[in-house]
N, C-alpha and C positions, 0 to 999 in steps of 0.2 A: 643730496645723496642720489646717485645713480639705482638704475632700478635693482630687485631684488633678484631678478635671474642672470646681473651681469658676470662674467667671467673673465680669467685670465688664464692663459695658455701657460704652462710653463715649461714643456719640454716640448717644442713646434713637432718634432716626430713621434710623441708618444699619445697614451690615449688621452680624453680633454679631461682638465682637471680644472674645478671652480676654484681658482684662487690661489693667493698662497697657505704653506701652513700654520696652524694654531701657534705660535712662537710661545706664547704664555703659559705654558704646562699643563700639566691635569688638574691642577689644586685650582683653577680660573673655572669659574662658571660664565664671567661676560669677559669681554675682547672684539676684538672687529671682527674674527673668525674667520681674516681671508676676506672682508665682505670688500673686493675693490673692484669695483663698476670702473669710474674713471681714474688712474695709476695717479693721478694730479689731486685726485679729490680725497680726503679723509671721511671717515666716518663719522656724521655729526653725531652720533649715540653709540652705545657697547650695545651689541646681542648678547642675548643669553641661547647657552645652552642648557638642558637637563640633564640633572643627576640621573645617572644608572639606576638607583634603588628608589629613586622617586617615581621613573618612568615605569617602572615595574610595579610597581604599588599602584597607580594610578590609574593603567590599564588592568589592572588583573581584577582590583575592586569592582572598577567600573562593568566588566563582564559578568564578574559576580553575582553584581548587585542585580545587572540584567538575567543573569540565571535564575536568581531566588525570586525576580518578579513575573517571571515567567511562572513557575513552579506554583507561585502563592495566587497567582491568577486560574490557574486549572485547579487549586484546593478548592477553590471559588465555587461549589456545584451549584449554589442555588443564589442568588443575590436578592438580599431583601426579604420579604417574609412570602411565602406560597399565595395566592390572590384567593385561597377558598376554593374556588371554579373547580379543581381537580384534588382529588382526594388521592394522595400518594398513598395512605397504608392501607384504602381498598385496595389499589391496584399490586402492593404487594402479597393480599392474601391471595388474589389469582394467581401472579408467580408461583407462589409458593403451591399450592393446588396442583395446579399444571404439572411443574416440575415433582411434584410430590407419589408421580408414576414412571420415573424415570425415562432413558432413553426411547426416544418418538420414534425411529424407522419408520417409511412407507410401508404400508400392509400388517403393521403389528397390531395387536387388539390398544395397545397405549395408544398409537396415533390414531386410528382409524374410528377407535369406539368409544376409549375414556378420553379423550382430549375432545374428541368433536361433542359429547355427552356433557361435559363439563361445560364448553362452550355456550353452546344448546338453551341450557339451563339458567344460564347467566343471561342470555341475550333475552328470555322469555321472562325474566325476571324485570329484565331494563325496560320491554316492551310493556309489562303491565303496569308498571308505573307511571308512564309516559301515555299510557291512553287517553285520559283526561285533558290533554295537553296540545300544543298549535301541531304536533306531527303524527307520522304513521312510520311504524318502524316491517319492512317487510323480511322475511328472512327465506336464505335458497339453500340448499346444500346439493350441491352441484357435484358430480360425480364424471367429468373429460373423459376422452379417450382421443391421443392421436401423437403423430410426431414431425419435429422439426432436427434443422439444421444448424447448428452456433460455430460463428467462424475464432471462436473465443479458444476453443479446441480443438487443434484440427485434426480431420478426418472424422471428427464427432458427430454422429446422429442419438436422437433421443427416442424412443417408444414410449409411449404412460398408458394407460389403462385402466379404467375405474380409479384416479386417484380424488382425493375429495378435497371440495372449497367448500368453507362455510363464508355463506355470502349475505350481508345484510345492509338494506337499504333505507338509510333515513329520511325525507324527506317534509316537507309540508304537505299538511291535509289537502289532497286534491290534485297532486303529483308535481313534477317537476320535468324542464325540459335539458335542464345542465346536473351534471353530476360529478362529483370530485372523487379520486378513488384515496382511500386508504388501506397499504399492502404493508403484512406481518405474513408470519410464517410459524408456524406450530409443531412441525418436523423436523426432527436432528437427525444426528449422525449416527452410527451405530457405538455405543459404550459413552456415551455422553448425555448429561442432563439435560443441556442446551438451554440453560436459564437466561445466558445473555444473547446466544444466539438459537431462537429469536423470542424464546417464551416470556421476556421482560416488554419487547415491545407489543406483544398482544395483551398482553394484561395493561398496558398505556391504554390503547384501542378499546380495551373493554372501560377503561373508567372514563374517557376520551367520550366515545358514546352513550356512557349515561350522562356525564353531563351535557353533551348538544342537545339528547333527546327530549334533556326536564327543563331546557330553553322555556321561558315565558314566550319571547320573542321569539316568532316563526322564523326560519333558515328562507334567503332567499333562491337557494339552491340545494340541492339534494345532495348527499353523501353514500357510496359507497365504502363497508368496511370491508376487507377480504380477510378473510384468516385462511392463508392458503395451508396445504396439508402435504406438498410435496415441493420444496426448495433446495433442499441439500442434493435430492436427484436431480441435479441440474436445470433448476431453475422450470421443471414442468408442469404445476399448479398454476403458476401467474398466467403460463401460453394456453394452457386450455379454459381460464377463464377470456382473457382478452381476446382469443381468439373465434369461444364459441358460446358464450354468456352474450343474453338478448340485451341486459343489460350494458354492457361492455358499450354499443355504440354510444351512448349518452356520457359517456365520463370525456372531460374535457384536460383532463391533467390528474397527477398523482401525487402521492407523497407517501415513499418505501421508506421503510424502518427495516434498518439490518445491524450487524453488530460483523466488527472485528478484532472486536475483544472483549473483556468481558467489563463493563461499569464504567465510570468516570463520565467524560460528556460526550454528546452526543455530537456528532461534527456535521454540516452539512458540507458534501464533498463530491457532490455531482446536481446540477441540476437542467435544464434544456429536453432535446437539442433546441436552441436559442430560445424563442419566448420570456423573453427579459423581465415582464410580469411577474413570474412565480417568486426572480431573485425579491422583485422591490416589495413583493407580497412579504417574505420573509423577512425583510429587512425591517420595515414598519413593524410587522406584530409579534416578532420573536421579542419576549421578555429577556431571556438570558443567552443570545446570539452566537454562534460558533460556526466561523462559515469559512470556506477558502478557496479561490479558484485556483490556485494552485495543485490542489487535491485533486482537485476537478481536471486538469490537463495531465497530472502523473498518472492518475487512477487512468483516464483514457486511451494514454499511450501503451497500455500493453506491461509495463515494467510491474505492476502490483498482481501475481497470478491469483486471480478472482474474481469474480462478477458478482450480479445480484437481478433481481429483478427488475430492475430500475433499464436493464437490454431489453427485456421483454415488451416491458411494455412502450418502449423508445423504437425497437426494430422491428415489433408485431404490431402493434396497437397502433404505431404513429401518434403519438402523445407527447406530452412533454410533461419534466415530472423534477419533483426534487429527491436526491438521495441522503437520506441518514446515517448513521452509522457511530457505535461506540468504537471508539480504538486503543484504548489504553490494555493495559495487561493480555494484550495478545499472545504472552506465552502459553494460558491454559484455554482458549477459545478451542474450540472442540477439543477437550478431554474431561475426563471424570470428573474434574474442579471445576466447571462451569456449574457453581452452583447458586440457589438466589441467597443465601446470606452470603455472597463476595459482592453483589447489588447493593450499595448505599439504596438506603430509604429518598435520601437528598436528591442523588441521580436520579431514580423514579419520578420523583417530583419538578426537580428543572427539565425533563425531556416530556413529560406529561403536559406543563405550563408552555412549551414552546409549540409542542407540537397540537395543544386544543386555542391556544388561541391563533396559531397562522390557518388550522382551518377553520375558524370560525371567522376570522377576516377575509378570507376567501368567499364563503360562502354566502358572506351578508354583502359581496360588492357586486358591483357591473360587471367589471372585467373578466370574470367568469361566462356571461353571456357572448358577449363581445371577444373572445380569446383572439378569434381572426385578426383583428385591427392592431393587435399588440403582438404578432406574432413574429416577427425579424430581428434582430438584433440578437446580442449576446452582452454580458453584464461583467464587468471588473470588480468584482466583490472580495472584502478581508475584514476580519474582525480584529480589533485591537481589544488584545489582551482579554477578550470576552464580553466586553463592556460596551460598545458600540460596532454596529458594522459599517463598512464604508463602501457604497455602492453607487457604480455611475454606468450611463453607456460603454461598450466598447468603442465607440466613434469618439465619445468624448476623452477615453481614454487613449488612441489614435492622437490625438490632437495635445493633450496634454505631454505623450510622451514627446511629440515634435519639438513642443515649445521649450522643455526641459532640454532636448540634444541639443538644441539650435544655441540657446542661453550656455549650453557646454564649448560650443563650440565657438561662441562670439567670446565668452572670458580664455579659452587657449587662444585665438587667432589676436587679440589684443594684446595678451601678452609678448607673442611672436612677433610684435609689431612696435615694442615699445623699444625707444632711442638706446642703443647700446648692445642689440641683438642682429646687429644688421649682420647679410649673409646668411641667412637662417642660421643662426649659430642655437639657437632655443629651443627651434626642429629636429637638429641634429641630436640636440641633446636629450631632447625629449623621445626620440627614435631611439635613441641609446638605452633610455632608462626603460622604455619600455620590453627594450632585447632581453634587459637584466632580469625585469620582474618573470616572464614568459619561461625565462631561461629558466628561473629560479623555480617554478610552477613542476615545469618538467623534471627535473634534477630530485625536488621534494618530494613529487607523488612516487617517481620511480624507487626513491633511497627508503621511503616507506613501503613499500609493494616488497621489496628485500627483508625488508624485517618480517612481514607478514610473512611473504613463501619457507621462511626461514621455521617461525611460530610453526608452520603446516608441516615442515618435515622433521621436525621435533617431537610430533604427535602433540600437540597443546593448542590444537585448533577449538576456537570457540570459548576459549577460559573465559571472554567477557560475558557470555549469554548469560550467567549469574552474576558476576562481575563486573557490570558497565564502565565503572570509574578507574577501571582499571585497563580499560581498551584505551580511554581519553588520556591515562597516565605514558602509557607506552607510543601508542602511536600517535597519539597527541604532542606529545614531548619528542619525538620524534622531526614533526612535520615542521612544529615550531622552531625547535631549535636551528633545522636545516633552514628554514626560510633566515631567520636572522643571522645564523651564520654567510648563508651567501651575500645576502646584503652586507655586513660588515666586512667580509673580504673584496665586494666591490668597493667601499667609501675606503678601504684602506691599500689596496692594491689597486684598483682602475680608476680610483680619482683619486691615487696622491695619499689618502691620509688625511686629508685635511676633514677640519668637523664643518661647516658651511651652512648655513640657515640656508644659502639659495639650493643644498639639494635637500633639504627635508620640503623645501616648496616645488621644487622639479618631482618630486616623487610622489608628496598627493596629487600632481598634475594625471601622474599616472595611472594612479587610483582613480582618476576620476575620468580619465580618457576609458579606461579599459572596462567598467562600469557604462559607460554612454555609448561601447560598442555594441555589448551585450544588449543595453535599451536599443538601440537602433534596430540588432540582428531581431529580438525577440518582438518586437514592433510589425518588421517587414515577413517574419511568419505568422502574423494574425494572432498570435498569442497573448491573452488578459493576463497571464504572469509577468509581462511585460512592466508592471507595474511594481514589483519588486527590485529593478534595479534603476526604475526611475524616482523609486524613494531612496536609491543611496547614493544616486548624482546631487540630486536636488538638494537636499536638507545640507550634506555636505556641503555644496557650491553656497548656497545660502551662509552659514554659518563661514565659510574661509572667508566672503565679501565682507561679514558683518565683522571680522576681526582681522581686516587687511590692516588696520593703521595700528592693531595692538601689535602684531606677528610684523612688521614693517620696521617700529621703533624700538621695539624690546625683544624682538625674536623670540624662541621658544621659553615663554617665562611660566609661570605658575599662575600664574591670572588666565593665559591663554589659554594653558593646556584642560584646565578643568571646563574655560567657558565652551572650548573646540569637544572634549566631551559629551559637554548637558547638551550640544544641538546634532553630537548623532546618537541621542540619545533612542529618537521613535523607530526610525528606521534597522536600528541596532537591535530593538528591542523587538519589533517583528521578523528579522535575521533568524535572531534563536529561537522567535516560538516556530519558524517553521525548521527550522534544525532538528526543535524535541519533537515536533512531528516527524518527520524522517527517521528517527532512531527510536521512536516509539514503534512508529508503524516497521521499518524493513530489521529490526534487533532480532523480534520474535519471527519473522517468515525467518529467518537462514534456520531456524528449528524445524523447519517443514518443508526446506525448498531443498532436498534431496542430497543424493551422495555426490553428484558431480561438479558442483561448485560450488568452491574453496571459500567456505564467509569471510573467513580471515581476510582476504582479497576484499571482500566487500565492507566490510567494517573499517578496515583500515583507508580504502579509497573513500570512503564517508566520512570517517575523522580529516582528512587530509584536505578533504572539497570544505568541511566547515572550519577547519583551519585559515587556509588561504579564503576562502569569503569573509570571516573574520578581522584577521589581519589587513585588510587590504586597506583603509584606511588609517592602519597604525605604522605602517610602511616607514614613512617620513620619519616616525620616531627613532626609527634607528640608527637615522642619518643626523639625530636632533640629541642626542645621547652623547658624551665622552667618552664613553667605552661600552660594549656590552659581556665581557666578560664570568661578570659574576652571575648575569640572566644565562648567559653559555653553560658556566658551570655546574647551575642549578638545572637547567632543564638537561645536560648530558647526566647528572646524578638522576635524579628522576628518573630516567630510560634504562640507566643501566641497571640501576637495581629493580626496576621492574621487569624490565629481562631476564633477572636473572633469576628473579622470584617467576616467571613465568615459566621460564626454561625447567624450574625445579618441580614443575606441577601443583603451585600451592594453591593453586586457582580451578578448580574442580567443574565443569562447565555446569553441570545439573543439580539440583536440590528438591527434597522429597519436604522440605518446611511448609507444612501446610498451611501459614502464615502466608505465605510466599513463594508457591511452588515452580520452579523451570522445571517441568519433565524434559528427560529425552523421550520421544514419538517414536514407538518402533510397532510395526503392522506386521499379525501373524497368522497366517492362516491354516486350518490343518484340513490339507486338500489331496485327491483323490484324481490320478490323471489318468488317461486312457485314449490309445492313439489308434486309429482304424486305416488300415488299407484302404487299396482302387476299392476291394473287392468287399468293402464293410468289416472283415476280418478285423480283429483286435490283434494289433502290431507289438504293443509294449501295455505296461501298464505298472503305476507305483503310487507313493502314496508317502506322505512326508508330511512336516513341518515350515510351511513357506513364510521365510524370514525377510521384512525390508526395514530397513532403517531409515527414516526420513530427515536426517542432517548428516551430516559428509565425517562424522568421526566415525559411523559405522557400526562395528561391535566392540570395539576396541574396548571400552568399557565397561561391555557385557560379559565378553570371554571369562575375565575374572571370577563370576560370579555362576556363571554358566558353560563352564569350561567346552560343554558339546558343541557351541554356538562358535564356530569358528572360521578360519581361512579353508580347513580342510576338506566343510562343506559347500563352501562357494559355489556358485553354480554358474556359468555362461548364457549366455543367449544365442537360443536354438534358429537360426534365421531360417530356416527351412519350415518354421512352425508357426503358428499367426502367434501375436505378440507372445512370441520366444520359449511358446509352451506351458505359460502360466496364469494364472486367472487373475488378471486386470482386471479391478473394480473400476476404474478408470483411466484413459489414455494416458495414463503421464511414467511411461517405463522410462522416458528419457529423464528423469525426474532423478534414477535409481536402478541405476545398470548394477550395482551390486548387490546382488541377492543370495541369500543361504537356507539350503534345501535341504534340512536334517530330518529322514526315512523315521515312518511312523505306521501305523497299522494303518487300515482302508477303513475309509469315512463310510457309514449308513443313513443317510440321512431319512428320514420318516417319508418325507414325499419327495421321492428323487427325483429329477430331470426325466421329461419324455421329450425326445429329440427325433424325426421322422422325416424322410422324404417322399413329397406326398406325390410329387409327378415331373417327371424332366422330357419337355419335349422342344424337338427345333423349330424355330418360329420362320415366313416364309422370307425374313430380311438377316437370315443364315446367324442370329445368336442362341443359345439356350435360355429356354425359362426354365428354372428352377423351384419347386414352390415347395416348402417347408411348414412342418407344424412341430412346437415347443408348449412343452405344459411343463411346468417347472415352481419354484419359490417368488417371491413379491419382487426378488434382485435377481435379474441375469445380465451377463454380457454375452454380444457374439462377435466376433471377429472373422472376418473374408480376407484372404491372401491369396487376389489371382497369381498365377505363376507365368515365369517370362512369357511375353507376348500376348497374354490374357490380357481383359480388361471387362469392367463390369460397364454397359450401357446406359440399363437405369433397376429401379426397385420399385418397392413397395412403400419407402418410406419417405419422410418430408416432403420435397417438393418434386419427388421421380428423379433428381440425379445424385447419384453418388458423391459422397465424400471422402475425398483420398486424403490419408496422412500421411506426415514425411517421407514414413516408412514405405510407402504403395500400399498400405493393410487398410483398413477398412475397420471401425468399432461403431456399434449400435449397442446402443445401452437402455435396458429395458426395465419396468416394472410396476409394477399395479397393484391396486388397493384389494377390498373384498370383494368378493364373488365376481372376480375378473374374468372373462371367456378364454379359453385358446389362444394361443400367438398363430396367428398363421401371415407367414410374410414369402415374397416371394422377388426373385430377381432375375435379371436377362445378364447372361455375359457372353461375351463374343470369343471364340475359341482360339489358341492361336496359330498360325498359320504353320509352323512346325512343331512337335514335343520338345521340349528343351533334355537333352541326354544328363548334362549336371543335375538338372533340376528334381526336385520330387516330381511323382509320378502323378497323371492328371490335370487337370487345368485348373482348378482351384482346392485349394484347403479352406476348410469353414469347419470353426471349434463354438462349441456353446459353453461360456463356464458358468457356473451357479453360488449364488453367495449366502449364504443363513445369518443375519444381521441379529434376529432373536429367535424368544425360546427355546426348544430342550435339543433343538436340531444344530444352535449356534455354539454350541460345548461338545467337547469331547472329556474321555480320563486323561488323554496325552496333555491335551490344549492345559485342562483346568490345572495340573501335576508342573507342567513345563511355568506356567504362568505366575503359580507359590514362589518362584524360583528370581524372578526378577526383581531386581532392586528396588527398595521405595521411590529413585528419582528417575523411575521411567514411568510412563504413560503405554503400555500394552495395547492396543489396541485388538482384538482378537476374533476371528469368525470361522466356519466353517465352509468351505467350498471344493466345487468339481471342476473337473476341466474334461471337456468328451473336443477330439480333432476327429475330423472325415474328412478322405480324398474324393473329388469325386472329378 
């Protein structure tokens, strides 16, 4: 029998078609199928084709089955029995404790006095026990003052002032020269308990350090714990220890505990920069392992808006360090439902067990002393399904990717070489089919990007955010169906019609070419995720050799198809656990990531990407199938009536189920503005309701229920005013150009804002110093908007230069613990060589706003009257603030 890729032309001018066609009808599962290599030669055996509802069954379980193993691998939180070493339901009573005085804000008596008090007490408690014993426990409470620059936000500078670290150092009797850090965070957000993030992982810390402390066996090395006390301020507790703690120079590495969301397991998702140690550290002594470098390269690239400290001490400290982090139920991480019963007892316990025994294996080795020697490289690290991790060099993973393209490419170029393909006719063919699939790619994401823009102007944007299975119904059923539709109108219109075993084998060619490009491209950018599409060359390429002579003599039979399943069975299997990461992690941000971009767009191009990665080795099947008709008609039913159940609105985006809460995030503030001339004079002045919604449906939801809350009061952005007239808690207006500013009486807050210029004189290299004093609450921001031709020199803050954002403005974000001194800050700007006539009057605008995070100053009657008013399935978010502008 001639080979499996031979052909026959049958129309010289039309397009190339494998053979002739099916003559045997539909009711035939075997037949030659067209299979004529040489016109002279017969087929010594029948091929089989697949039944339609076989192949559908077969793939859909098969998915399934890898769905619910996923799923049942993450119910997994603790494998095997706890080892004793960590006591989970102490470290639940300090959760609960902690959390048990609600929201932490910087400078509130909660963070500053009952949480560091609570602390305190505990840690004096752990030390007296531990007296007796091989260690010395010493404890600091460190009190920073200073600021930095983060290119994480631009045009972001920081200020902090008296915020507070509680800092304590384990070590053995007689000190130590290495020291490992452990960073948690005991400050939230304002209106949030903050139970998972972070007061879950310092209550780890805290039982974490009683058991190293009651060690028999000495620590070869010493530990830092840090309980910082200001993170949500952008990351300013970690900088003013690492940067001005005497301790600080002795720690040799880290390990941050963070959450982005609230329970479930812990992942590790960033570790470095390189120091390949820390991975193999974790690999050995994590009990219940969750790791990904994949996370690690998304997280890096900018696409997840959020950091941690794990920059801090990577871009300050020069350390290297591992990151943590929970990510499940991301929809309620900072709001009111962060509370510790949504904390499994279990969770507690597998992130307590991981994370006391990798510092206890840290701290009992060499490689701690030694860190220099082990310091280059970078680590290809995954865990499979929780149960093992798999960790190697990048060089060796370099290497391993080569041998897998090279092995791809020696089984295509053999093929193109074998008797009966001559003229590259195999090349061609294979050039063709990969037009098809690319083609098909483009066509699918575009005809679902339609349905999506479609959902958005229907106003039914977001139905899946409590709905997941219903985003998978729609635009899932969608991407599928179009994928298998194009393919079926190619096997029936550009190759004839005929059913042909050689193109369900021409088409995993192309699965498996367009897979080893991706390995190649993601190889030649240095990227460890590279490793992910050299597990779906490989295992495939493997598994097609090992059932070349089943798929050769019997074509696509029932033996084949289930053995060609169970061997993509691993790679398949790691596919979706990082798919449910992806919609785990980016489902809940389009709840936070503002009004200008459309989720629907983003959810659907994520359905669509795990569509076609899915698919791509099921390709062939469509081409291995008699018909696909009734898989057509089933997934157009599916769409359409989920269309039309979407289009009816029965899919409600939010839910107030306190089982299961999706808030909508709407931020409200009831602030107090006032705009000053050249001349100091007070220009304007008013006083409202400042409304944002933080997802792209808006109010649209709201209005119903709060009829005042509408288009009527929208408000613009004042470009003439530093960010747009309104008091920015943080740079992110691009975030939520749409804002609603409903008039309310004038805020008094108890200790207002003191805003002063203390001295403007010319310096002899022709710019202005400016210098400034603010006495004001624990949260201010200020905002600089030189005007045309203006330009600021240097300051006062981070490292003396300026940080410009998009805009040209300028944001310094400030605030401090107790008994803070004065802000006095000062800057040079260089005048500009003309007044600009359009422009406002002056050479710079500079506004102070003010934020009341807690107590009696962070309420009003309006606020607390307006906020009875909103629905159970929002999340309010709510404070009190000023906004003072000056020309000068």
């Amino acid at each position: 029998m001639e080979s499996d890729t031979a052909v026959r032309r049958i129309k010289p001018s039309g397009p190339p078609r494998f053979g002739a066609r099916d003559n045997q009808g539909p009711q035939n599962r075997c037949g030659d199928n067209g299979y004529s290599g040489d016109p002279k030669r017969k087929p010594e055996v029948s091929l089989c084709l697949l039944r339609e509802g076989l192949t559908a069954c077969l793939v859909s379980v098969f998915l399934l089955l890898l769905w619910g193993l996923v799923h049942l691998s993450l119910q997994q939180l603790v494998i095997g029995k706890p080892s004793g070493e960590f006591n989970a339901e102490r470290a639940r009573r300090h959760l609960e404790q902690i959390t048990s005085v609600g929201p932490r804000p910087v400078g509130s008596q909660e963070n500053e006095v009952l949480t560091v008090g609570y602390l305190l007490g505990q840690i004096e408690d752990i030390r007296a026990k531990a007296a007796a014993g091989p260690h010395q426990l010493t404890v600091d409470v460190q009190r920073p003052t200073g600021s930095f620059s983060i290119d994480f936000l631009s045009g972001f500078t920081s200020f902090y002032d008296h915020v507070t670290n509680v800092v304590v150092k384990l070590e053995p009797k007689g000190g130590s020269e290495h020291l490992m850090l452990a960073n948690c965070h005991f400050d939230t957000v304002a209106n949030s308990p903050g139970a998972s993030d972070d007061a879950v992982s310092c209550a780890v810390m805290l039982e974490v350090l009683h058991s190293l402390a009651n060690l028999s066996t000495p620590l070869h090395h010493g530990v830092i714990f840090l309980f910082n006390g200001a993170e949500e301020n952008v990351l300013q507790a970690s900088h003013g220890f690492i940067t001005q703690h005497p301790w600080a120079e002795q720690v040799r590495a880290f390990i941050n505990l963070e959450a982005a969301g609230v329970g479930g397991k812990e992942v590790v998702f960033q570790t470095g920069p390189e120091n390949p140690w820390l991975v193999q550290a974790y690999v050995q002594a994590a009990k219940h392992p969750f790791a990904s470098v994949v996370g690690q390269e998304v997280f890096q690239s900018g696409v997840i808006p959020s950091d941690t400290d794990f920059r801090i001490y990577r871009d300050f400290g020069n350390i290297p360090g591992i990151d943590l982090a929970f990510i499940e139920n991301g929809f309620i991480y900072h709001t009111k439902y962060d509370t510790a019963n949504r904390i499994l007892t279990d969770s507690i316990q597998r992130a307590g067990d991981n994370i006391l025994a990798v510092l206890k294996h840290l701290l009992m080795s060499e490689t701690l002393a030694d860190f220099s020697e082990y310091r280059h490289g970078n680590m290809v690290f995954f865990d499979l399904l929780g149960v093992v991790v798999v960790a190697y060099p990048a060089r060796v993973g370099t290497i391993l990717n080569c041998v897998v393209s090279a092995a791809t490419l020696l089984y295509l170029v053999k093929k193109a070489l074998r008797p009966g393909t001559g003229g590259g006719r195999y090349l061609r063919d294979l050039a063709c089919a990969t037009g098809v699939v690319v083609l098909c790619w483009f066509v699918t994401l575009l005809s679902v990007l339609i349905v999506a823009l479609l959902v958005t102007l229907l106003g039914r944007s977001m139905f899946w955010y409590t709905h997941f299975y219903a985003a998978i119904c729609l635009y899932g059923a969608a991407a599928t169906g179009k994928i298998i539709l194009i393919h079926t109108l190619a096997k029936n219109l550009y190759y004839g019609g005929v059913r042909l075993v050689e193109l369900g084998d021409l088409y995993f060619d192309v699965s498996l070419l367009l897979w080893c490009y991706s390995l190649v491209w993601l190889t030649y950018r240095g990227l460890c995720s590279a490793y992910v599409p050299m597990l779906m060359v490989a295992f495939p390429l493997i598994t097609r050799l090992l059932l070349t002579k089943e798929f050769k003599h019997r074509g696509a039979s029932l033996k084949y198809s289930l053995l060609y399943l169970l061997g993509l069975t691993l790679p398949y299997v790691h596919l979706m656990f990082l798919i449910w990461v992806v919609f785990e992690i980016f489902t809940p941000i389009m709840g936070r990531s503002g009004t200008e971009i459309p989720p629907d767009v983003v959810m659907a191009s994520l359905v669509t990407l795990a569509a076609i990665f899915l698919s791509s080795f099921f390709l062939h099947f469509i081409y291995l199938v008699k018909s696909t008709k009734w898989i057509l008609t089933g997934l157009g039913s599916v769409f359409l009536v989920m269309f039309l159940l979407v289009s009816a609105g029965l899919f409600f985006p939010y839910s107030g189920n306190p089982h299961s809460p999706r808030p909508k995030r709407v931020f409200l503030q009831h602030t107090t503005r006032t705009f000053h001339n050249l001349q100091g004079q007070v220009e304007s002045q008013d006083s409202g309701l400042w409304i944002n919604s933080f997802d792209f449906t808006s109010v649209q939801h709201i209005t119903p229920h709060i009829p005042e809350i509408n288009d009527s009061i929208r408000t613009r952005c004042r470009e003439d005013r530093p960010f747009c007239g309104y008091p920015w808690f943080l740079p992110v207006k691009f975030l939520s150009r749409k804002n609603w500013y409903l008039p309310a009486s004038g805020v008094s807050p108890s200790s207002p804002v003191e805003f002063s210029l203390l001295s403007k004189e010319e310096t002899r290299w022709g710019t202005v110093k400016m210098t400034f004093r603010v006495k004001g609450p624990s949260h201010m921001s200020l905002y600089l908007m030189p005007h045309r031709g203006a330009s600021l020199s240097t300051w006062s803050f981070g490292d003396g230069r300026p940080q410009l954002d998009l805009n040209g403005e300028y944001f310094i974000f400030y605030s401090h613990g107790l008994n803070a001194a004065t802000w006095t800050f000062w800057f040079e700007i260089q005048p500009p060589a003309e007044p600009d006539p359009a422009g406002p009057e002056g050479m710079i605008s500079v506004a102070i706003s003010t934020h009341y995070f807690f107590g009696q100053d962070s309420r009003t009657a309006q606020l607390e009257e307006i906020l009875r008013r909103f629905p159970t399935w929002t999340f309010p978010s709510s404070w009190v603030s000023t906004y003072d502008m000056y020309r000068y």
